[in-house]
C-alpha positions in Angstrom: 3.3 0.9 32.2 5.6 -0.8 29.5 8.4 2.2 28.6 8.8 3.5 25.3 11.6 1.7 23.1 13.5 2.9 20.6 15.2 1.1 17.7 17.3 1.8 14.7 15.5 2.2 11.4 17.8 1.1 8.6 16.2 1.5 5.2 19.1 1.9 3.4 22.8 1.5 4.2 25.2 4.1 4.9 23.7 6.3 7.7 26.5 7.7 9.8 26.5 11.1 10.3 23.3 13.5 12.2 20.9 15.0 9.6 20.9 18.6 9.2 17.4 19.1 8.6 14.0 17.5 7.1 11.8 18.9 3.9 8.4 17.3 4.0 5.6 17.6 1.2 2.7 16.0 1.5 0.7 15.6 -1.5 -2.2 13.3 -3.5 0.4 10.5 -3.6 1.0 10.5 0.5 3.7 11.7 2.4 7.7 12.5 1.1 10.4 13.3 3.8 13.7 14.2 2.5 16.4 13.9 5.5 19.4 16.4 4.6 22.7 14.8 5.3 24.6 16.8 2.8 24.9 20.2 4.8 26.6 18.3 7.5 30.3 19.4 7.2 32.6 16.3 6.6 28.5 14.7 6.3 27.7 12.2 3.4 27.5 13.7 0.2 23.7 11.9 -0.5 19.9 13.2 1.0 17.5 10.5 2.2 14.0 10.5 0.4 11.8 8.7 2.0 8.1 8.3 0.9 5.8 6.3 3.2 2.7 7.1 1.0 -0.6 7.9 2.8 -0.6 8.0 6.4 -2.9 8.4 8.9 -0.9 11.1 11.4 2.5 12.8 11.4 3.7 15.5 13.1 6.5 18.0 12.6 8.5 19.3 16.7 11.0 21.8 17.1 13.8 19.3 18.7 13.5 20.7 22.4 9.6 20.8 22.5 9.1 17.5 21.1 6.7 15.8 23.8 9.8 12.4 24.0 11.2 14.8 26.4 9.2 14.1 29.1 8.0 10.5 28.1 9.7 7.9 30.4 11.9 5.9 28.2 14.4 3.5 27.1 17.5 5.8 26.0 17.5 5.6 22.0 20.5 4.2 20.0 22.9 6.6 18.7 25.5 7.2 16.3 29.3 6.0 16.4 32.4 7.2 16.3 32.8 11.2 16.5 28.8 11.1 16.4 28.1 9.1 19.2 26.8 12.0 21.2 24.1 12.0 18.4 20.9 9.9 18.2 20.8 7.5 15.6 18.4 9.9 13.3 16.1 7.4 11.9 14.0 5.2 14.6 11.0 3.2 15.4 9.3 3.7 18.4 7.9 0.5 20.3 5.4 1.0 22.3 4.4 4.4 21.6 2.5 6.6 23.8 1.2 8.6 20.5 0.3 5.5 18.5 -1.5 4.3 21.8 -3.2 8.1 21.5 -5.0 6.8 18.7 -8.4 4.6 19.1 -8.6 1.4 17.1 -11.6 3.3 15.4 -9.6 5.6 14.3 -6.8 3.7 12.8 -8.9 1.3 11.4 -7.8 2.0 7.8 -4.4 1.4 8.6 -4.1 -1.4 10.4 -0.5 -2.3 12.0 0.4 1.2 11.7 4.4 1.5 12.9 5.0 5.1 14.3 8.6 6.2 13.2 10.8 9.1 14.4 13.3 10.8 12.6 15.3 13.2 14.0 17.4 16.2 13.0 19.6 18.7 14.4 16.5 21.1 14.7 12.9 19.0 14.0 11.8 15.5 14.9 9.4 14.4 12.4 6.7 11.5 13.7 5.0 9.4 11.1 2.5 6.5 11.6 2.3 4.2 8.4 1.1 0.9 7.9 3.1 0.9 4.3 6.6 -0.1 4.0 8.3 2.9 2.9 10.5 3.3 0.3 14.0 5.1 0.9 16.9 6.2 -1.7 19.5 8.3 -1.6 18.9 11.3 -3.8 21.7 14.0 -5.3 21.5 17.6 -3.2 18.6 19.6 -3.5 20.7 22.6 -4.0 
């Protein structure tokens, strides 16, 4: 079995610190995740908004029971500098076990779906999406 790879997702430029935490609403227009990068200390002074629209599955894992623990796999890419204990907190996962969870029956409304993990200090967030998603940086929520 082909391992699991994971690659930098680079929607925007910029990203260089860990991200604190994730808000996610989920509403008639799709799915909206907004990465927190402002509560890091010495962090970016910016959130990430991401909305990928309507999706087909995502799925919200405290950091040390998200199933990647115990998927054989590629190491993922990670920050640099004084964060390069970090992973790099916005991926796409090739070859992934969950997206292969799916049947083609089921995904058949969203064809080419792309399963992307994002990952915080506390939560990984998994999204499959067959839309290009649109990212900005946004002021502070609070």
């Amino acid at each position: 079995m082909e391992l699991e790879r994971y690659e930098k997702w680079e929607p925007v430029e910029g990203i260089k610190t860990p991200v604190y935490c994730a808000f996610i609403n989920e509403d008639y227009d799709g799915l909206t995740v907004t990465l927190i990068f402002s509560d890091i200390l010495d962090g970016l002074d910016k959130d990430l908004r991401i909305h990928f629209g309507r999706v087909p599955a995502y799925t919200v894992h405290e950091e040390f029971v998200h199933p990647w623990n115990t998927y054989t796999a590629e190491p993922a890419p990670t920050l640099e500098g004084r964060w390069d204990n970090f992973n790099f907190p916005l991926l796409v996962v090739e070859n992934s076990v969950w997206l292969r969870s799916f049947s083609e029956m089921q995904l058949l409304p969203y064809p080419d779906s792309i399963h992307y993990h994002l990952v915080t200090l506390d939560q990984t967030v998994d999204v499959l999406c067959n839309n290009v998603p649109e990212a900005s940086w946004v002021e502070p929520l609070g």
